[in-house]
Backbone bond lengths (Angstrom), bond angles and torsions (degrees), N, CA, C in turn:
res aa  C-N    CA-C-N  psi(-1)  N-CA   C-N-CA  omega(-1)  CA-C   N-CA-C  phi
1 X - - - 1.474 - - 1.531 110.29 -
2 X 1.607 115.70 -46.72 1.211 111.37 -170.74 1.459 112.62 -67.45
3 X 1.721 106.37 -22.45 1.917 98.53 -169.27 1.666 92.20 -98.13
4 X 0.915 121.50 7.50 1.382 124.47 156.45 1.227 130.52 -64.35
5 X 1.253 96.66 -64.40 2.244 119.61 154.89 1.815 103.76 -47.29
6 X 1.162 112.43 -33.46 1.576 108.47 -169.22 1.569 112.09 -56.08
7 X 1.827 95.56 -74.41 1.277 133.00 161.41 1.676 106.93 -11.40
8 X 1.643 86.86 -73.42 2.158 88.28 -165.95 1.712 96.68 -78.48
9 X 1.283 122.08 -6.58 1.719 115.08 162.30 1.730 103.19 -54.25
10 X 1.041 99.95 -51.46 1.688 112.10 -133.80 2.265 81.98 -87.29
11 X 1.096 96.51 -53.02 1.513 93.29 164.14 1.807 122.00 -25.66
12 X 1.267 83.70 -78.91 2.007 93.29 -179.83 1.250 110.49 -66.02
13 X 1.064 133.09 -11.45 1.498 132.17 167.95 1.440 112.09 -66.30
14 X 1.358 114.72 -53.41 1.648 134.81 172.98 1.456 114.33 -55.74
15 X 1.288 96.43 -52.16 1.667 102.22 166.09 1.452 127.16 -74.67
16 X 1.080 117.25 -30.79 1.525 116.23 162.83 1.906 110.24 -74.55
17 X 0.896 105.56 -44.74 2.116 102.33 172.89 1.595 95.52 -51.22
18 X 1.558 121.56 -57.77 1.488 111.49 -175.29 1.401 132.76 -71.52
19 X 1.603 113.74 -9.48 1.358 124.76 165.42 1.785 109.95 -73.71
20 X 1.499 92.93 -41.63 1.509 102.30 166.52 1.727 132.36 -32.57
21 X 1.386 84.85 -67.73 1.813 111.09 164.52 1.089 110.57 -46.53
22 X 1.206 123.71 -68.35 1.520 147.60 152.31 1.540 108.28 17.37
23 X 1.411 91.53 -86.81 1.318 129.67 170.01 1.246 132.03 -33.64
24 X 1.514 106.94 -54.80 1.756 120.13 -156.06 2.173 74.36 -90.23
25 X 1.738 120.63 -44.64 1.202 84.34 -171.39 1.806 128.32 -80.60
26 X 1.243 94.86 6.89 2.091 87.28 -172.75 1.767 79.34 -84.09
27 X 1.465 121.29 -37.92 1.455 106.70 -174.30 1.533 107.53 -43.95
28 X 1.117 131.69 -59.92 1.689 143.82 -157.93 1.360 89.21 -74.73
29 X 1.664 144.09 -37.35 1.156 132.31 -179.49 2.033 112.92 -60.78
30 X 1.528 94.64 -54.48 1.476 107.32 165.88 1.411 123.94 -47.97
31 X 0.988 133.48 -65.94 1.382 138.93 175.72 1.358 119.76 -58.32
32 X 2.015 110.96 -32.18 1.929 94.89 170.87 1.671 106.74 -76.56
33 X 1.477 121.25 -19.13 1.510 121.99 -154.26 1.506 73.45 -85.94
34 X 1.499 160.59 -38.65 0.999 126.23 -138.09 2.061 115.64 -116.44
């Protein structure tokens, strides 16, 4: 159970840093196109 909890910790962490990225680049895409 606990390396279960780890796993989907360590998951959304990865996925939230890459939504992050995500993010900051459509921002920099938006702002040079505009």
């Amino acid at each position: 159970m606990s390396l279960e909890v780890k796993m989907n910790t360590k998951i959304k962490l990865e996925l939230s840093h890459f939504g992050e990225q995500f993010f900051h680049g459509v921002k920099k895409v938006l702002t040079c196109e505009s």
